[in-house]
C-alpha positions as CSV (number, residue, x, y, z in Angstrom):
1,X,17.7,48.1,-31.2
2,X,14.4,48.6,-32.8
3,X,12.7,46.0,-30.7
4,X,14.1,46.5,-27.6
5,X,13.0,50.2,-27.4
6,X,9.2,48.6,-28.7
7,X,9.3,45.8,-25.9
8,X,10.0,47.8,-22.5
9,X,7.1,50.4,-23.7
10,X,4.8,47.7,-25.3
11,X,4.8,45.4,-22.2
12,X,3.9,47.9,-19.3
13,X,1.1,48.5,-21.6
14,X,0.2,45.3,-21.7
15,X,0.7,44.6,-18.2
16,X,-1.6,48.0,-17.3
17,X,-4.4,47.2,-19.7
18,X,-4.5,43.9,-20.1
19,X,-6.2,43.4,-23.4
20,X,-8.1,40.3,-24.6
21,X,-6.9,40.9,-28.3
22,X,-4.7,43.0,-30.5
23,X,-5.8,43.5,-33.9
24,X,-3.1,45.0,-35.8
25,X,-3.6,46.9,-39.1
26,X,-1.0,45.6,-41.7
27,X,-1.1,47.0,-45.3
28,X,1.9,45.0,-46.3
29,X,4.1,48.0,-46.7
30,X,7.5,48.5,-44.2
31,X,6.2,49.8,-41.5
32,X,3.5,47.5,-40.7
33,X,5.7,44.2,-41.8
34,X,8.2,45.3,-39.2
35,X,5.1,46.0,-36.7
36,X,4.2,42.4,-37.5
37,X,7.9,40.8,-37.2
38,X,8.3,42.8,-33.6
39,X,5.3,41.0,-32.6
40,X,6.5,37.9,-33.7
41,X,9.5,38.1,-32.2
42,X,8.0,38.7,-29.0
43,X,5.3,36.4,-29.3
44,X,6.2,34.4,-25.8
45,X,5.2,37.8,-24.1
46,X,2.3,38.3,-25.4
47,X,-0.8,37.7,-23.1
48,X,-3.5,38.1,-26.0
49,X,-3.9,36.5,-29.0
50,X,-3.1,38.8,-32.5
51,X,-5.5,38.7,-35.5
52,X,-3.7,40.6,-38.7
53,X,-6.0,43.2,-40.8
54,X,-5.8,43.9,-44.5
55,X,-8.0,46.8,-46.1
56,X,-8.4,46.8,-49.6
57,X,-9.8,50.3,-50.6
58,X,-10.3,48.8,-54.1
59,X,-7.9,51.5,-55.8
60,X,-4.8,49.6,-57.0
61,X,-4.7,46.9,-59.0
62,X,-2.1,45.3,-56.8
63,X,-4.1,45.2,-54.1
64,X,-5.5,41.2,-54.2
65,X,-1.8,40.7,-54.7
66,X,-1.0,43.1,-51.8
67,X,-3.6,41.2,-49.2
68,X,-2.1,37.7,-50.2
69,X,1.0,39.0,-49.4
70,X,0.4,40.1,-46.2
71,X,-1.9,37.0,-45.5
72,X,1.1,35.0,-46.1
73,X,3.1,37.0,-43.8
74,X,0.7,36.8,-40.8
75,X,0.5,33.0,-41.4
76,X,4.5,32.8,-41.3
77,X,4.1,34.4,-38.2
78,X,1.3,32.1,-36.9
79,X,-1.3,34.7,-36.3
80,X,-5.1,34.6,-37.7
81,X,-5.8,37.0,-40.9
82,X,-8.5,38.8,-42.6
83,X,-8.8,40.9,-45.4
84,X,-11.8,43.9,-45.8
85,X,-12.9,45.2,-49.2
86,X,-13.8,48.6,-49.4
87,X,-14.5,49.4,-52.5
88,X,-13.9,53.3,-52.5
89,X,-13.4,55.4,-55.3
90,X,-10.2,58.1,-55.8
91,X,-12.0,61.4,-55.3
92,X,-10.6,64.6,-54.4
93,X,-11.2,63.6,-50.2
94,X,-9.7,60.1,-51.5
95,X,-7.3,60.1,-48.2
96,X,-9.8,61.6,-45.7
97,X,-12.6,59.3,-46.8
98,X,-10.3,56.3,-46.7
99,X,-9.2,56.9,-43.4
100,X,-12.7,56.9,-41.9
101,X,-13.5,54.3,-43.6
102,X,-10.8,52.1,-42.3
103,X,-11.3,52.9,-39.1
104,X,-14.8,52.3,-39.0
105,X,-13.6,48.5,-40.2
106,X,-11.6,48.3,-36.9
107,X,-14.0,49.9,-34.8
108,X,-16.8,46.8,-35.8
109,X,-14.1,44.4,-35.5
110,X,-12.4,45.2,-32.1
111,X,-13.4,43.3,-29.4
112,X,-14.0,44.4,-25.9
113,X,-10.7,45.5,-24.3
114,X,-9.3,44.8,-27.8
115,X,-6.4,46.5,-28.9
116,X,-6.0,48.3,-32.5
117,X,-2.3,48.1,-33.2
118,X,-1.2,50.8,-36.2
119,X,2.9,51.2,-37.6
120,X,2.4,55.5,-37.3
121,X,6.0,56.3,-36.5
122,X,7.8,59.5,-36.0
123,X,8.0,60.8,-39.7
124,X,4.5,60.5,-39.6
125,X,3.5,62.3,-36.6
126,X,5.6,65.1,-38.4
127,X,4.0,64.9,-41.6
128,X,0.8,65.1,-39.9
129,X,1.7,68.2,-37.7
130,X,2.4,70.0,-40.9
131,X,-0.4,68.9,-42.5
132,X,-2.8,70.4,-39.7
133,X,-0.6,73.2,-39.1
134,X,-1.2,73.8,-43.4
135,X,-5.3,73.7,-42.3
136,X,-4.7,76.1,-39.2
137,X,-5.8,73.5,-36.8
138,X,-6.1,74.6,-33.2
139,X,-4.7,72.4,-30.3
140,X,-6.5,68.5,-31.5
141,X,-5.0,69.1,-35.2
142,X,-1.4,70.1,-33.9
143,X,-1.4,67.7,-31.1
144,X,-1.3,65.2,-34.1
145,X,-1.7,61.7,-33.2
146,X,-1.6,60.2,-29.6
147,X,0.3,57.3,-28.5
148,X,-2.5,55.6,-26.6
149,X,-6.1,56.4,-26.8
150,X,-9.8,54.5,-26.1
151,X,-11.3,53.1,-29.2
152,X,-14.2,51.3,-30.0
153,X,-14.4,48.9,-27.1
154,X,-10.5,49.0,-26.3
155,X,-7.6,51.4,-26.8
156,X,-5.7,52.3,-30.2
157,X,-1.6,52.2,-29.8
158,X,0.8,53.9,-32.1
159,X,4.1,52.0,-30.0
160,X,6.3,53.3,-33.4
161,X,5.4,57.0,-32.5
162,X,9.1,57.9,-31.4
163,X,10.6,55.6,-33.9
164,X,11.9,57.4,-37.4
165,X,11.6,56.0,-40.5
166,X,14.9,55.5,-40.8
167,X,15.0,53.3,-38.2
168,X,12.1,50.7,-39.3
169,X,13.6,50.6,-43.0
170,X,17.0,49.6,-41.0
171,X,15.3,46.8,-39.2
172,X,13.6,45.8,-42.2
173,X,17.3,45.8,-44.0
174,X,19.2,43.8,-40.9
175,X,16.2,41.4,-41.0
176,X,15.8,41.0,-45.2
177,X,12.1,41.6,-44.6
178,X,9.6,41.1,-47.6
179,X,7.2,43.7,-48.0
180,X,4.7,45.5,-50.5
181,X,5.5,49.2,-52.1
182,X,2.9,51.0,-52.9
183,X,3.8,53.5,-55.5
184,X,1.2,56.0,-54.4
185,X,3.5,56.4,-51.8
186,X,5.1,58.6,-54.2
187,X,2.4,60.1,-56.0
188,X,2.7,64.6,-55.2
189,X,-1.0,64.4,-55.5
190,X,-1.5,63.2,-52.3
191,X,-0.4,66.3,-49.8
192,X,1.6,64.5,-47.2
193,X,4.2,63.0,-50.0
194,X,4.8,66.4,-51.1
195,X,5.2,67.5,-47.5
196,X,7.6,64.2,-47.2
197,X,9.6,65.1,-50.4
198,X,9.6,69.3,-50.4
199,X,9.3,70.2,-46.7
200,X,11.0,67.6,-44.4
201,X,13.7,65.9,-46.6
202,X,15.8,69.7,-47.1
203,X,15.2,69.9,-43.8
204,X,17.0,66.5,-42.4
205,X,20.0,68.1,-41.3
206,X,18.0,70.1,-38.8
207,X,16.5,67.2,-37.0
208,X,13.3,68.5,-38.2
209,X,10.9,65.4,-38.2
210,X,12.4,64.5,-34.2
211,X,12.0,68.0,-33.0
212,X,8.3,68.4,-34.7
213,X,7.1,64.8,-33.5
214,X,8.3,66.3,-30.2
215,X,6.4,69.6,-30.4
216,X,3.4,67.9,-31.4
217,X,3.7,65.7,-28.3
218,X,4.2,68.5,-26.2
219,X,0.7,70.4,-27.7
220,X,-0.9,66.9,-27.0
221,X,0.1,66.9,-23.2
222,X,-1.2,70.8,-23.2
223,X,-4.7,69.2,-24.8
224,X,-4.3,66.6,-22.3
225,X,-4.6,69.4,-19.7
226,X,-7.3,70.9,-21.3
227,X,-9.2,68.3,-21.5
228,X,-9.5,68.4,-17.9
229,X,-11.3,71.9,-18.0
230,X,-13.7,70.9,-21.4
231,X,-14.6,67.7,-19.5
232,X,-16.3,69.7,-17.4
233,X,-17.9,71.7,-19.7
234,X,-18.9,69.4,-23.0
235,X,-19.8,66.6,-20.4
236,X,-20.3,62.9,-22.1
237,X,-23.5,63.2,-23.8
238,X,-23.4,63.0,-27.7
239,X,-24.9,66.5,-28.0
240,X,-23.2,69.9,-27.4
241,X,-26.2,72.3,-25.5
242,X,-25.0,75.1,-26.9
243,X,-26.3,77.0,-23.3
244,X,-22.7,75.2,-21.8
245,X,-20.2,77.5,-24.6
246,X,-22.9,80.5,-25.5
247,X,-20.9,83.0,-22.4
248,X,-17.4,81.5,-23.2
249,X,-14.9,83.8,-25.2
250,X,-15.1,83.5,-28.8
251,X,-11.7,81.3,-28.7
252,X,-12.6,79.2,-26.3
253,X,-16.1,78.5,-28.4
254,X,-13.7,77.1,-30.8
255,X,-11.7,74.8,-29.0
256,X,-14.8,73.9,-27.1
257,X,-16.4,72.8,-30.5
258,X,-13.4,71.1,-31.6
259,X,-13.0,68.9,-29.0
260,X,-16.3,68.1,-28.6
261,X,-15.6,66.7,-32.2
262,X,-13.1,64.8,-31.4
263,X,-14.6,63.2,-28.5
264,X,-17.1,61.9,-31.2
265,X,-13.8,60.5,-32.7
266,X,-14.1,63.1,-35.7
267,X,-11.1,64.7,-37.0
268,X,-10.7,68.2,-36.3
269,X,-12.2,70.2,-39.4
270,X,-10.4,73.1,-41.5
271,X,-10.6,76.5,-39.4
272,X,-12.0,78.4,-41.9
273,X,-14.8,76.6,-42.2
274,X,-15.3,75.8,-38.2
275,X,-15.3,79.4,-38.0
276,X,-18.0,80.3,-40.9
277,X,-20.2,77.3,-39.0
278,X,-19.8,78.9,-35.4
279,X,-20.6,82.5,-36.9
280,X,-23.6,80.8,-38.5
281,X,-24.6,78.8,-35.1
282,X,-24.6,82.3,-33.3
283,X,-27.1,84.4,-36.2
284,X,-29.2,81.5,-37.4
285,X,-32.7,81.5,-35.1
286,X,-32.7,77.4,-35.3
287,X,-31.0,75.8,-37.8
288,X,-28.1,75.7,-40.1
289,X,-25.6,72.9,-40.6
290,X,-21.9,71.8,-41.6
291,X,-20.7,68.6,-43.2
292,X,-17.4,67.6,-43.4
293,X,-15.5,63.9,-43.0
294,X,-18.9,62.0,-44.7
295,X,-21.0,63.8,-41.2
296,X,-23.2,66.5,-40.7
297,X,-22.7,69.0,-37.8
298,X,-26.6,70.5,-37.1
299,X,-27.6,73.3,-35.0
300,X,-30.9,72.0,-34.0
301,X,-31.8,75.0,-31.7
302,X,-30.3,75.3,-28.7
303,X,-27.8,71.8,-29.2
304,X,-25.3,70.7,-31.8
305,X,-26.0,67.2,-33.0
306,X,-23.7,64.8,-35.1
307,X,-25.3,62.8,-38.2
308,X,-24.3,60.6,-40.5
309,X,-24.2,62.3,-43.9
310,X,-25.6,59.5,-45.8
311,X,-29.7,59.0,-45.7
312,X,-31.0,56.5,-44.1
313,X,-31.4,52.6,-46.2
314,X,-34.5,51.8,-48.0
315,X,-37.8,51.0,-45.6
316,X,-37.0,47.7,-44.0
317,X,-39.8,45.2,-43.9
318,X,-41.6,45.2,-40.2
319,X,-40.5,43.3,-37.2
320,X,-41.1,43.6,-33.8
321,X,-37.5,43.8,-33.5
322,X,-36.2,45.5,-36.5
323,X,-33.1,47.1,-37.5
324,X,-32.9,49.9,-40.0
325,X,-29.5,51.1,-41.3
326,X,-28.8,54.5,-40.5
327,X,-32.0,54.6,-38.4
328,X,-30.9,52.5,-35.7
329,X,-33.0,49.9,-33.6
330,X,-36.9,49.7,-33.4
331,X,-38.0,47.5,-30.5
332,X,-42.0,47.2,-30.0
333,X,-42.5,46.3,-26.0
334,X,-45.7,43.9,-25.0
335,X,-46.8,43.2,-28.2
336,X,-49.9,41.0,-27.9
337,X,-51.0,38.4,-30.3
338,X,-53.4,40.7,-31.9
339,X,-51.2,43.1,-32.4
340,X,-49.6,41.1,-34.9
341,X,-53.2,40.2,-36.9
342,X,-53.2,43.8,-37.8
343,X,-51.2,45.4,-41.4
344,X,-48.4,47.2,-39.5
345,X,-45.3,48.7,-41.7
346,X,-42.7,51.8,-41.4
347,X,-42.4,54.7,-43.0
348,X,-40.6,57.8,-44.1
349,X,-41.4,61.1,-44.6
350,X,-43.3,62.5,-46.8
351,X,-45.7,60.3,-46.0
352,X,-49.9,60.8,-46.5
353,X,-52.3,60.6,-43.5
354,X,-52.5,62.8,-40.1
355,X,-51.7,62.6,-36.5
356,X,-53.9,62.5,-33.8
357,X,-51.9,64.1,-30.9
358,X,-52.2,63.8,-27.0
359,X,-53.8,67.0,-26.9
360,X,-56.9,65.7,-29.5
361,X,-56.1,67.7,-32.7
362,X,-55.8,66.2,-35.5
363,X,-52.4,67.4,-37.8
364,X,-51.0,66.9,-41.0
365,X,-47.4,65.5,-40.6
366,X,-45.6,68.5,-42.3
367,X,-47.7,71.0,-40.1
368,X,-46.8,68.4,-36.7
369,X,-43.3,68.7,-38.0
370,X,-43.5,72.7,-38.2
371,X,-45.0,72.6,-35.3
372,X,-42.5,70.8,-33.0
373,X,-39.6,72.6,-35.1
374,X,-37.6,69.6,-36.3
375,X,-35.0,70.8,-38.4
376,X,-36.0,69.7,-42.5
377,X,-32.6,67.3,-42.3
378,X,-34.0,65.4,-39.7
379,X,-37.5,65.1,-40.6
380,X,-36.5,62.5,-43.2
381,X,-34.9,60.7,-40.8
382,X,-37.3,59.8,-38.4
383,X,-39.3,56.5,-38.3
384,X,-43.4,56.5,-38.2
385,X,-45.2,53.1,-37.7
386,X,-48.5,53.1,-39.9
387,X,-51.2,50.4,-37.8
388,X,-54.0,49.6,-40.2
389,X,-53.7,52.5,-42.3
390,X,-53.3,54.8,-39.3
391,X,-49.8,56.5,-38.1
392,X,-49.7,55.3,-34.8
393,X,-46.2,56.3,-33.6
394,X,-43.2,59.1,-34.6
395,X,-39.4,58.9,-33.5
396,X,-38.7,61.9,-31.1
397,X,-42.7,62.7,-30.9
398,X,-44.1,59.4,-29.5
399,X,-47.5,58.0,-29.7
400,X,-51.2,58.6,-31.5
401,X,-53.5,59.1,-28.9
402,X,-55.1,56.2,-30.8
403,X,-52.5,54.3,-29.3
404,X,-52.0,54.9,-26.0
405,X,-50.6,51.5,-25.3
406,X,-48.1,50.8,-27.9
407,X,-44.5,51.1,-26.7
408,X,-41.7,51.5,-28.6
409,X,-37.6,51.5,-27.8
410,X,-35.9,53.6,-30.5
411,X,-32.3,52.8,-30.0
412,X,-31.1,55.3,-32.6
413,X,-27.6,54.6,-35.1
């Protein structure tokens, strides 16, 4: 049976991580109600408590219904509930943009050693193989999706991953579960139903989906390998130094890159592009840059750097502790009672005024930032502290010599 294939794999997890929460990610559809009736049904073994997840992308209107729906089932099975409104809108990247999106909702929500539970089952793990194979992924696209992985401040499972379809909807059947459809589900727009319906359904007879979940967990054990050599390479800072890949073969630049990516829990990007990117990386003198899945890859001369692609929120009033969306955190150190007397505020670039740096001269702040060669995309991205009319303080250059005390912890986003 369904559950007793779940339960011996789903308990020596447990036993081996021992997490303080599972937070499972129901949209009401089959998958995820039987996801939610396994747990329910074995509830006594459970050693943390489960909290039941609703996104609302803001598409359908069905979806307030959708989220009651599933609300109700969570409280039938005595777990906690809440619901997340998203507010998105159906673009072209509708599917790519929603899946970051969703996940960025778990990521703020899982608690330390938490556990982000997700229904991905075998047809998926298929569908998604083709769908990277379709984008010529290297080794992270066809490796598709992993069974365990860190996330956020716990692990991610997928325990459905060598479960079919077929199976779940039978469980759902023996069981005369209730649950949502979602008739985008059948919408050909979207590329994986057309996989579903034109690529894997002739090929059923073949045991397609089983032997391409298989292959694609084979390729993950091979990047599992691999990731043994890149550790050593792409190291765990946030940056790639692009002195670690510059003598590797061409190939392995790629692979190198696209792990790195991943690491930074990005999905891996189409080939062509990653290609054009890496040619560019190699012939520009300092900077050039990519954006794909709502980031931007920079070249910022000698490293690769990750930024959100969105521009940082309106100036935030000052604080000595303040907090700037997609800036980060801006702590001022030993400030003294007189400090505060004076007219402090931040800033953005273009901003009027000069700096007076360390070594005495006087610069305008688009000459300073010519100067120190920060790449145009991040020069509107760094915060300056204006004290009495005077910029006192850059992010990344550091102190007027006017200043020499003030000290500032830049705890970037």
């Amino acid at each position: 049976m369904l559950a007793d294939n779940y339960l011996e794999k789903f308990l020596s997890w447990q036993e081996e991580f021992q997490p303080s929460e599972y937070l499972l990610a129901c949209s009401g559809g089959c998958d995820s109600a039987v996801l939610l009736r396994v747990l329910f049904e074995i509830k006594e073994k459970l050693t943390a408590p489960v909290r039941v997840v609703y996104i609302n992308h803001g598409w359908s209107e069905y979806a307030e219904s959708w989220g009651m729906a599933v609300e109700k089932m969570a409280a039938d099975c005595g777990f906690s509930f809440f619901a997340v409104r998203l507010n998105l809108s159906a673009n072209q990247n509708a599917e790519a943009v929603a899946r970051a999106a969703r996940y960025r909702v778990f990521s703020e929500n899982l608690s330390e050693r938490g556990v982000l539970l997700t229904a991905h089952h075998q047809d998926d793990q298929a569908e998604t193989f083709l769908i990277n194979l379709l984008r010529a992924s290297g080794l992270d696209g066809l490796s598709a999706m992993p069974k365990r992985k860190k996330f956020g401040l716990g692990e991610h499972w997928r325990p459905f991953l060598d479960i079919s379809r077929a199976e779940i909807e039978e469980f759902a059947r023996a069981r005369n579960l209730q649950f949502v459809e979602d008739p985008s589900n059948a919408d050909e727009k979207y590329l994986r139903n057309r996989i579903r319906k034109s690529v894997l359904a002739p090929l059923n007879d073949l045991q397609a989906t089983r032997q391409i979940a298989k292959a694609a967990e084979l390729l993950a054990d091979a990047r599992m390998a691999q990731e043994y050599f890149f550790d050593g390479i792409v190291g765990s800072e946030r940056d790639l130094h692009l002195s670690k890949i510059r003598t590797c073969p061409e190939y392995l630049q790629l692979s190198l890159i696209r792990y790195w990516l991943a690491k930074n829990n990005l999905p891996p990007p189409p080939n062509k592009r990653l290609c054009e990117f890496v040619r560019q990386v190699w012939t520009s003198e300092l900077y050039c840059q990519m954006t794909y899945a709502e980031k931007i890859i920079l070249k910022n001369r000698e490293k690769l750097q990750i930024l959100p692609e969105k521009n940082p929120a309106t100036v935030p009033k000052f604080n000595i502790d303040t907090h700037w969306e997609g800036i980060g955190r801006l702590k001022i150190l030993d400030a003294r009672d007189e400090f505060l007397e004076k007219e402090i505020s931040w800033h953005l670039f273009p901003i009027q005024g000069r700096f007076l740096s360390q070594d005495g001269k006087s610069e305008k702040i688009k000459e300073l930032f010519r100067k120190k060669q920060i790449a145009p995309i991040l020069r509107r991205r760094l915060p300056i502290l204006r004290i009495d009319g005077e910029i006192a303080w850059i992010g990344d250059i550091g102190n007027s010599r006017k200043f020499p005390d003030l000290k500032i912890v830049w705890e970037k986003e």
